[in-house]
N, CA, C and O atoms as CSV, one atom per row, in Angstrom:
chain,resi,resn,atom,element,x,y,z
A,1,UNK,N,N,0.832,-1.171,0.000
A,1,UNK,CA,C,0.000,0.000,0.000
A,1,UNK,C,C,0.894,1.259,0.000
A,1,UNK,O,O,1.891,1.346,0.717
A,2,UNK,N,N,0.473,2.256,-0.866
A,2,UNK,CA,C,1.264,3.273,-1.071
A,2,UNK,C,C,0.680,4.526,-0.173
A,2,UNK,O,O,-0.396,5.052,-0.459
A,3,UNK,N,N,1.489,4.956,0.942
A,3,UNK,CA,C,1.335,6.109,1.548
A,3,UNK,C,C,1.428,7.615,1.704
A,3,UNK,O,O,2.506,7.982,2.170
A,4,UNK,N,N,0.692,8.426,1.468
A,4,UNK,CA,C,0.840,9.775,1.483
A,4,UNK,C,C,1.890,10.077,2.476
A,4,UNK,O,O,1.742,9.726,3.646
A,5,UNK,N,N,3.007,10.747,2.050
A,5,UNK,CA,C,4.171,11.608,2.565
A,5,UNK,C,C,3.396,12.481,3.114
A,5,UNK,O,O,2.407,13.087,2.702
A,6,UNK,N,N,4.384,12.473,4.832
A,6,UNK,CA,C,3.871,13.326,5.563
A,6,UNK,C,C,3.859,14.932,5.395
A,6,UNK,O,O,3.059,15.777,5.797
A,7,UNK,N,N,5.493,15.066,4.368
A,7,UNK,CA,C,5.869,16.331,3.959
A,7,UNK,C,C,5.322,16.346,2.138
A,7,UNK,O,O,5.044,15.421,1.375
A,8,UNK,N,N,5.339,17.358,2.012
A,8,UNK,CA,C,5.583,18.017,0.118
A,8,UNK,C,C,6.062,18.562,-0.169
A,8,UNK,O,O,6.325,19.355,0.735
A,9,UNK,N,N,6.628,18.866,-1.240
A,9,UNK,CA,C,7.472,19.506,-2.090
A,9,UNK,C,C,6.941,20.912,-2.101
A,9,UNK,O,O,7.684,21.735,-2.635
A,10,UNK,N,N,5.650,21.408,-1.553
A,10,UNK,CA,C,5.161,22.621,-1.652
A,10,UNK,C,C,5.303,23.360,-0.572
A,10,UNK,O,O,5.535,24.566,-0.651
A,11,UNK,N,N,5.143,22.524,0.916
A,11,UNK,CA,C,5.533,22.981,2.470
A,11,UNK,C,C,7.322,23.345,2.481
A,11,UNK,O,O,7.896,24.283,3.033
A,12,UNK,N,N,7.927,22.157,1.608
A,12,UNK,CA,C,9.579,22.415,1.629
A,12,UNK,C,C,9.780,23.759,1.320
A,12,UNK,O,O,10.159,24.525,2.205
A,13,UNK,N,N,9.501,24.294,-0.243
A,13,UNK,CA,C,9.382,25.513,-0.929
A,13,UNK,C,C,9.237,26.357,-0.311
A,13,UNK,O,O,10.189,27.134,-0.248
A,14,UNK,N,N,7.927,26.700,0.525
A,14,UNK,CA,C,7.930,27.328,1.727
A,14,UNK,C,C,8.804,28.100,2.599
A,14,UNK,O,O,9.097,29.263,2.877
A,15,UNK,N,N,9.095,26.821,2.913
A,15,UNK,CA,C,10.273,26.923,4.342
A,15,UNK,C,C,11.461,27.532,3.640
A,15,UNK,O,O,11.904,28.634,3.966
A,16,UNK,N,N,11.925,26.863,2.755
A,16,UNK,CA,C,13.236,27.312,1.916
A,16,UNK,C,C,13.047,29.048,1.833
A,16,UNK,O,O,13.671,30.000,2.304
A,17,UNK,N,N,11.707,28.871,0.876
A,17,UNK,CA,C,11.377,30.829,0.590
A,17,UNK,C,C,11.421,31.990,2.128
A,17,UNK,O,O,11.839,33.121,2.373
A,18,UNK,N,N,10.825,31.052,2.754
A,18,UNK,CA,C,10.873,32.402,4.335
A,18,UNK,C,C,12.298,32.457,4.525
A,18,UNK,O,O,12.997,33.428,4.234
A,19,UNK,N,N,12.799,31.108,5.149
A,19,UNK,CA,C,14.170,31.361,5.124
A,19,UNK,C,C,15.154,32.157,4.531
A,19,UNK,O,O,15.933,32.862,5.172
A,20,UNK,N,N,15.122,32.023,2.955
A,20,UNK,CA,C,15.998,32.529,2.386
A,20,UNK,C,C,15.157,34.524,1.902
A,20,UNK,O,O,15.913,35.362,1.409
A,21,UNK,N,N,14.097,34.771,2.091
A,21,UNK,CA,C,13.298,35.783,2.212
A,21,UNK,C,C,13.594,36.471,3.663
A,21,UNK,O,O,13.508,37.696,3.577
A,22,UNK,N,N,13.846,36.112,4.680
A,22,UNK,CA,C,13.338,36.157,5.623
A,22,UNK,C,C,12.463,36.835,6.240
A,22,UNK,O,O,12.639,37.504,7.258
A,23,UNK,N,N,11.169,36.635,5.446
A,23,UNK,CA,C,9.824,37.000,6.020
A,23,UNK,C,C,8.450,35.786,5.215
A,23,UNK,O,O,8.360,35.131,4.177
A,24,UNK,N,N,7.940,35.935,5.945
A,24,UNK,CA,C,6.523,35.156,5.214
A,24,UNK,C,C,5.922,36.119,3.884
A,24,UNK,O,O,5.522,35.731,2.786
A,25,UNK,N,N,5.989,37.009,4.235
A,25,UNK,CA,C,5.726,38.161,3.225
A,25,UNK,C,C,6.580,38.171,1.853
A,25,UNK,O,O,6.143,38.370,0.720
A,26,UNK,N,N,7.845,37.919,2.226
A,26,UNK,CA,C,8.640,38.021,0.952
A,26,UNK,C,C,8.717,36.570,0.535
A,26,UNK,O,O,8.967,36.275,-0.634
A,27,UNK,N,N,8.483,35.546,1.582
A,27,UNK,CA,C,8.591,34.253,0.606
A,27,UNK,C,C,7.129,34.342,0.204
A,27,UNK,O,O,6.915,33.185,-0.157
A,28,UNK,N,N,6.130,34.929,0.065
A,28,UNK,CA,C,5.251,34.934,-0.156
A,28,UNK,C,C,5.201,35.766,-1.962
A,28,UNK,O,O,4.679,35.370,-3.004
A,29,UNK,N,N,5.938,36.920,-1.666
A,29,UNK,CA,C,5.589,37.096,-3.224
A,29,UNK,C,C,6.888,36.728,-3.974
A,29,UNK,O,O,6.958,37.081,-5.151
A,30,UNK,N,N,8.089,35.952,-3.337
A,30,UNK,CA,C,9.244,35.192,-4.032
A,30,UNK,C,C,8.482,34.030,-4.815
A,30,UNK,O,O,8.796,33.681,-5.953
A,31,UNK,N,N,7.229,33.360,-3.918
A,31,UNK,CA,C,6.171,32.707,-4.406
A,31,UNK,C,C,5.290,32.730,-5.564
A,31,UNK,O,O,4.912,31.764,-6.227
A,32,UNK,N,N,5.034,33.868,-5.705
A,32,UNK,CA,C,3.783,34.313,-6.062
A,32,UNK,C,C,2.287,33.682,-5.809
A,32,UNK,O,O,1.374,33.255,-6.515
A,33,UNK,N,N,2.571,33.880,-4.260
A,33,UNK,CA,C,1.098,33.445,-3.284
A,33,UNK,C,C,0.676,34.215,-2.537
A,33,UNK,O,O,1.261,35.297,-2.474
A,34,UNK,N,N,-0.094,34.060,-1.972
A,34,UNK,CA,C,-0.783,34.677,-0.483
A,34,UNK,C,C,0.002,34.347,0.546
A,34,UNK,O,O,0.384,33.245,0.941
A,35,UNK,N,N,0.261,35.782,1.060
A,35,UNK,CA,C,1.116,35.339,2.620
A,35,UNK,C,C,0.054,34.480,3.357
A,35,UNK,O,O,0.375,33.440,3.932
A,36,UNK,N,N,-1.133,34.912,3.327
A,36,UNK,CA,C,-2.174,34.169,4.281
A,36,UNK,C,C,-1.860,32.046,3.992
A,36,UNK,O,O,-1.879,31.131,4.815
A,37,UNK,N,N,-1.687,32.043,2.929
A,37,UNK,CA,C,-1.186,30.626,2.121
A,37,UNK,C,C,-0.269,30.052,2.330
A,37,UNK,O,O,-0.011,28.858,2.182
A,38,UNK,N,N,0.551,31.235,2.859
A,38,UNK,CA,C,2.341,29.976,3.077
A,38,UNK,C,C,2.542,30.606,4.940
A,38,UNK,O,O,3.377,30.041,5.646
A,39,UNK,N,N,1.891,31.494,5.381
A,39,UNK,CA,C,1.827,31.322,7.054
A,39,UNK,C,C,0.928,30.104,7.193
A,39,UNK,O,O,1.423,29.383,8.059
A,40,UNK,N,N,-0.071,29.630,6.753
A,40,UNK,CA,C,-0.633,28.881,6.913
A,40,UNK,C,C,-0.262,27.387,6.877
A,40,UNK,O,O,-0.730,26.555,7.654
A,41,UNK,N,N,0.752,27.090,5.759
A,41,UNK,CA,C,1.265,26.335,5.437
A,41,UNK,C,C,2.273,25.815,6.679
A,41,UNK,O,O,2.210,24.755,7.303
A,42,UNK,N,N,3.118,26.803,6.807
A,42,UNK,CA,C,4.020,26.806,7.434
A,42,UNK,C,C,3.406,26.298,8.945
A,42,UNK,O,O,3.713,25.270,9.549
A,43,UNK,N,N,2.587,27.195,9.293
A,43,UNK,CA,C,1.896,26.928,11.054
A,43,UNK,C,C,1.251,25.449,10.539
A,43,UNK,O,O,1.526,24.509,11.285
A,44,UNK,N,N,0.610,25.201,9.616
A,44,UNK,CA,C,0.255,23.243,9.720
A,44,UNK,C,C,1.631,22.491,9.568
A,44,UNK,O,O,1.642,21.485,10.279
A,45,UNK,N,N,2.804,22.676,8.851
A,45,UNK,CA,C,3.518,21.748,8.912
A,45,UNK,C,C,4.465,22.164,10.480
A,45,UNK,O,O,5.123,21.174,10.797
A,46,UNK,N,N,4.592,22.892,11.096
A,46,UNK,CA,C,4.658,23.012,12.514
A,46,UNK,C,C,3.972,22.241,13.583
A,46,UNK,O,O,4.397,21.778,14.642
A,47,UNK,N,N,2.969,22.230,13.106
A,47,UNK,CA,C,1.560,21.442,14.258
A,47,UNK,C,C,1.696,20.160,13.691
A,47,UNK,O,O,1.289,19.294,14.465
A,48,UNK,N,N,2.136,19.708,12.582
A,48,UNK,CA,C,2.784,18.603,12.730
A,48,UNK,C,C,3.408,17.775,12.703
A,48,UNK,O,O,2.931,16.654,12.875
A,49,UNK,N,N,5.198,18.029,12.397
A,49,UNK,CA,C,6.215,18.056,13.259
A,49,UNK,C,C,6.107,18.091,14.454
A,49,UNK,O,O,6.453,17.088,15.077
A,50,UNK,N,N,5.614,19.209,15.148
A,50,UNK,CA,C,5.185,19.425,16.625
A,50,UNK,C,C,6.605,20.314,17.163
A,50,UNK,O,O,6.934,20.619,18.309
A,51,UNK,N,N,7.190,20.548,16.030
A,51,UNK,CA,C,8.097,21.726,16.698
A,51,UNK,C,C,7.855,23.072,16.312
A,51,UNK,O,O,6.928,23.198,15.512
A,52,UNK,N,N,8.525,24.268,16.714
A,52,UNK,CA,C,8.451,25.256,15.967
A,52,UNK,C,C,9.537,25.195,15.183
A,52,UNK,O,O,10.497,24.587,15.655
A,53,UNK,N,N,9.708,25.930,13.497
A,53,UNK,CA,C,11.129,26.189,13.068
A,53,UNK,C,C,11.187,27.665,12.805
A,53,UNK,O,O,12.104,28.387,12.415
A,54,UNK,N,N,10.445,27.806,13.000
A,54,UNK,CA,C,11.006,29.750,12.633
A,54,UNK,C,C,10.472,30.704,14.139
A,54,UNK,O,O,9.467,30.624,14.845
A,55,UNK,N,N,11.366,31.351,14.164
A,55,UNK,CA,C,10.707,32.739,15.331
A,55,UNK,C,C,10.356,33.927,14.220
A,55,UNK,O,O,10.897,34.593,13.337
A,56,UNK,N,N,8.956,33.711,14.936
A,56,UNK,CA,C,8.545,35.041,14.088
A,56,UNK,C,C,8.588,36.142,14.831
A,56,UNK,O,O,8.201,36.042,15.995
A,57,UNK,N,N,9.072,37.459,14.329
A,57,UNK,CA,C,8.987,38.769,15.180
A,57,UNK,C,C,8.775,39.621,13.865
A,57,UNK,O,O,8.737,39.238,12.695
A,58,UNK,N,N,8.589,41.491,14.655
A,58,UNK,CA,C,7.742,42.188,14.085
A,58,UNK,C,C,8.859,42.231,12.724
A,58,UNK,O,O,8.483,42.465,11.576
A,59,UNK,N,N,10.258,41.963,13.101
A,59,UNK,CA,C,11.253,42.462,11.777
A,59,UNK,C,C,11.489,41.256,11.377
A,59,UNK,O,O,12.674,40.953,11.509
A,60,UNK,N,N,10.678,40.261,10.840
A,60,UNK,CA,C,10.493,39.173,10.087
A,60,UNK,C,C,10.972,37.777,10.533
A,60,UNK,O,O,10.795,37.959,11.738
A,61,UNK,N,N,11.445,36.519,10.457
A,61,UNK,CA,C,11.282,35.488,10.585
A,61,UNK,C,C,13.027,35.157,10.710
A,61,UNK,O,O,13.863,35.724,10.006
A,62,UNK,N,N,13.338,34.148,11.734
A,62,UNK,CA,C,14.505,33.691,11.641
A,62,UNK,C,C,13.991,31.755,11.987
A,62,UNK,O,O,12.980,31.340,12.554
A,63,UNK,N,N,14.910,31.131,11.505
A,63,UNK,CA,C,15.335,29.721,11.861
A,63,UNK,C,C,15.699,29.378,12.962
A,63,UNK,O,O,16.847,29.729,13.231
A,64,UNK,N,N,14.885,28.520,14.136
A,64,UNK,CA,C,15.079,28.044,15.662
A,64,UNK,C,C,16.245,27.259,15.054
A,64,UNK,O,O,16.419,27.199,13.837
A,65,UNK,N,N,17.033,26.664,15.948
A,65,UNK,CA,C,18.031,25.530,15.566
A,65,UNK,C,C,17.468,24.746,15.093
A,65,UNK,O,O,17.986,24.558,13.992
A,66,UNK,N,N,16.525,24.001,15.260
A,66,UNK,CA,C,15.699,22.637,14.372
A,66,UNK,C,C,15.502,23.072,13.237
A,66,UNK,O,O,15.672,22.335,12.267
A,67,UNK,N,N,15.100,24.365,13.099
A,67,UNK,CA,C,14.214,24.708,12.003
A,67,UNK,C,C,15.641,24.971,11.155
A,67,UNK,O,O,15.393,25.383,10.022
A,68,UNK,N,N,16.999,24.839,11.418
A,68,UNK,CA,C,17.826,25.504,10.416
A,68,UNK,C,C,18.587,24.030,10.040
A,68,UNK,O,O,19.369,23.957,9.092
A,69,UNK,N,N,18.294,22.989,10.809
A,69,UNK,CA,C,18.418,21.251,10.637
A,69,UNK,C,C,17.698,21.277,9.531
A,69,UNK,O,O,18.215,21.404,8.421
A,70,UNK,N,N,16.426,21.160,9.728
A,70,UNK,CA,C,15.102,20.913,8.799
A,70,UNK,C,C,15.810,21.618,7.383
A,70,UNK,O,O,16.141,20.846,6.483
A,71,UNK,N,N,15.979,22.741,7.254
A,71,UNK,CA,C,16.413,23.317,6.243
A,71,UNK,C,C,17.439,22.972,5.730
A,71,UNK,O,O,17.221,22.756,4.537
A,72,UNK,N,N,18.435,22.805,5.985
A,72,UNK,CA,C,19.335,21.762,5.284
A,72,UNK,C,C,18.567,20.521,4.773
A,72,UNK,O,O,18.975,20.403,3.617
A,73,UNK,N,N,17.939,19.823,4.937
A,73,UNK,CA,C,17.258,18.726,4.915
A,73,UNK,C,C,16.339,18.761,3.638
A,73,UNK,O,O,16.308,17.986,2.681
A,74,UNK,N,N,15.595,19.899,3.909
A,74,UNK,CA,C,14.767,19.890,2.962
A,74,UNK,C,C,15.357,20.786,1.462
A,74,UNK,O,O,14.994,20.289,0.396
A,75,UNK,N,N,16.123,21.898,1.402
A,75,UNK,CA,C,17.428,21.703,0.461
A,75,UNK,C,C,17.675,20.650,0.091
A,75,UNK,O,O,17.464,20.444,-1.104
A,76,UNK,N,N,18.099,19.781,0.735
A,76,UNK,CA,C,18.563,18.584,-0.136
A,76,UNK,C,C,17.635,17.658,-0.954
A,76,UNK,O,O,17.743,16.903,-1.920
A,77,UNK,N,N,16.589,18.112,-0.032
A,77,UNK,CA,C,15.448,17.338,-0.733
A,77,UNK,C,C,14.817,17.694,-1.819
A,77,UNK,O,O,14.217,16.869,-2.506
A,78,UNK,N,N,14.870,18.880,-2.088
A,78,UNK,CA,C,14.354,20.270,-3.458
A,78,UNK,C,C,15.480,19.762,-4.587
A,78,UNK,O,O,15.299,19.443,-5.761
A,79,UNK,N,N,17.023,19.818,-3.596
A,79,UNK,CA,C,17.612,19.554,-5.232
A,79,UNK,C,C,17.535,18.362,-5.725
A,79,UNK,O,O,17.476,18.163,-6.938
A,80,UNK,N,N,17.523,17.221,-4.644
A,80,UNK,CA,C,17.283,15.570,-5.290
A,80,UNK,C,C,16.262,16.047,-5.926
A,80,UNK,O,O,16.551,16.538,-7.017
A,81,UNK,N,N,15.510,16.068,-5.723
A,81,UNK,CA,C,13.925,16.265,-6.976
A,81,UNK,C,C,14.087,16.730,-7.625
A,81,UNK,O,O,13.754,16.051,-8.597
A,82,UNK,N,N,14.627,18.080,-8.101
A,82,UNK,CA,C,15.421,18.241,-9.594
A,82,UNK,C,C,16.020,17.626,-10.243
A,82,UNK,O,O,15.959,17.335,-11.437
A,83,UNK,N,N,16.550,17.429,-9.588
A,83,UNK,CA,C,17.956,16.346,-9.820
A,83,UNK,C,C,17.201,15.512,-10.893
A,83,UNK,O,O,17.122,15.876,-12.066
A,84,UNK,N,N,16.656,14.375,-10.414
A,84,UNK,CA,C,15.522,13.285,-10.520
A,84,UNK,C,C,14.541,13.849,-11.891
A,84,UNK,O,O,14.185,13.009,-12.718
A,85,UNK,N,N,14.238,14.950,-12.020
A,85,UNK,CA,C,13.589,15.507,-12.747
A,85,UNK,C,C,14.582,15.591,-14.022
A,85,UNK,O,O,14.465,14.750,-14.913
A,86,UNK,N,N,15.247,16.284,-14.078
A,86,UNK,CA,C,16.313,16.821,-14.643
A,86,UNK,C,C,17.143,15.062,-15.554
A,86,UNK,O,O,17.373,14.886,-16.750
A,87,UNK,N,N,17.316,14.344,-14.674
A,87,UNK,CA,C,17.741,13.054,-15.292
A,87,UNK,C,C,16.577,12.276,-15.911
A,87,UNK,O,O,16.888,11.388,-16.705
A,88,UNK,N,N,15.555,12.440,-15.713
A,88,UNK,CA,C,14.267,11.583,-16.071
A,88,UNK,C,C,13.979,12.688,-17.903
A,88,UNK,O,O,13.791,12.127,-18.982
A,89,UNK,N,N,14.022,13.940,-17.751
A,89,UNK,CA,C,13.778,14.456,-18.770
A,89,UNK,C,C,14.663,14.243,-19.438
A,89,UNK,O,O,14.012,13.692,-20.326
A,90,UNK,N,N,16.084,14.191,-19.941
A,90,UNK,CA,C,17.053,13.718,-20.548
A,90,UNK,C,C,17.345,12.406,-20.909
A,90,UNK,O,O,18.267,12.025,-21.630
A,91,UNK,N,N,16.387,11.668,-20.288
A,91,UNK,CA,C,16.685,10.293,-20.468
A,91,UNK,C,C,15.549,10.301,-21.265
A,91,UNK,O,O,16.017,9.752,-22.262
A,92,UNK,N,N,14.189,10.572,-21.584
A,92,UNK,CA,C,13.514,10.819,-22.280
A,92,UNK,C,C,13.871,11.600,-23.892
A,92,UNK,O,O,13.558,11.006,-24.923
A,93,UNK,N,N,14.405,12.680,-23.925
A,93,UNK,CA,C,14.734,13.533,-25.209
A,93,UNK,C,C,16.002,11.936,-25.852
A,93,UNK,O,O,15.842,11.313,-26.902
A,94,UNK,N,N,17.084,11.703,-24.850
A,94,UNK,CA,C,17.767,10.954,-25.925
A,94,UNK,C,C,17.551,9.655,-26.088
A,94,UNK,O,O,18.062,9.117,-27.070
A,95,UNK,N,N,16.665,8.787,-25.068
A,95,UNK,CA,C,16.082,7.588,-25.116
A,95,UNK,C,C,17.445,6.430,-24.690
A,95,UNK,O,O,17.636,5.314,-25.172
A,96,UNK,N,N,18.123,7.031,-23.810
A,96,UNK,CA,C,19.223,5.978,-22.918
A,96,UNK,C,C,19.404,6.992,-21.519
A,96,UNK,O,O,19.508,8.188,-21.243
A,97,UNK,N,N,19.368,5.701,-20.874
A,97,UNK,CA,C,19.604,5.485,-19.763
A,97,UNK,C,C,21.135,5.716,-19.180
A,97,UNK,O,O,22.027,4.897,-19.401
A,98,UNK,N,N,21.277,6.561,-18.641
A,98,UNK,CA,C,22.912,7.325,-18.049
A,98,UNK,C,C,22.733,7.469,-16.231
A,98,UNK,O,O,21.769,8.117,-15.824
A,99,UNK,N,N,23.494,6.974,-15.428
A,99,UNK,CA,C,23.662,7.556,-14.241
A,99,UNK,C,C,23.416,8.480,-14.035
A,99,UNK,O,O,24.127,9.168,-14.767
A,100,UNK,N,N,22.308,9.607,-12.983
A,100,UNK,CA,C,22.021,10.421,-13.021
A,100,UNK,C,C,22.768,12.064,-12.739
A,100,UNK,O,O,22.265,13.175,-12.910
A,101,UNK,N,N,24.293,11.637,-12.195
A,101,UNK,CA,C,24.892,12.494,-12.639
A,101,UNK,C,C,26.428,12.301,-13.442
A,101,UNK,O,O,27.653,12.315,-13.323
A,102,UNK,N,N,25.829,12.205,-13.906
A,102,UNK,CA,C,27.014,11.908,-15.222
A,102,UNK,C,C,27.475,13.197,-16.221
A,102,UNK,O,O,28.286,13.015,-17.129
């Protein structure tokens, strides 16, 4: 039986954008979303983890220590999926199969 991942590729994005934004606001239109959409995001994948990763204050958002773990983590996880992407489309246009970074 195949199980829904607790995380997505859309909550990662997220996290990556505040971080590297550092505000909900600016990863919000780095996005092109609703801040209301990626605070939201962000406070559900918090509630469940069950940690916090960002301190929010009035001069925008920083990374708790977990939350700057997590971020490495999920970086790595954004570029494997390119990655993956990136080798799957090339293996398609030339129709052989190559190690994916080759």
């Amino acid at each position: 039986m195949v199980r829904h991942p607790p995380l997505d590729l859309r909550e990662l994005q997220c996290v990556c954008a505040i971080a590297l934004q550092g505000s909900i606001h600016g990863a919000a239109r780095a996005l092109n979303s609703k801040q209301s959409a990626v605070s939201r995001s962000l406070r559900l994948l918090e509630e469940r983890v069950g940690i916090q990763l960002f301190r929010r204050t009035s001069s925008g958002t920083t990374p708790t220590p977990v939350g700057e773990a997590f971020l490495r983590q999920a970086e790595a996880l954004l570029h494997d999926t390119n990655a993956l992407y990136e080798y799957t489309r090339r293996c398609a246009v030339t129709g052989r199969l190559r190690p994916p970074y080759d």
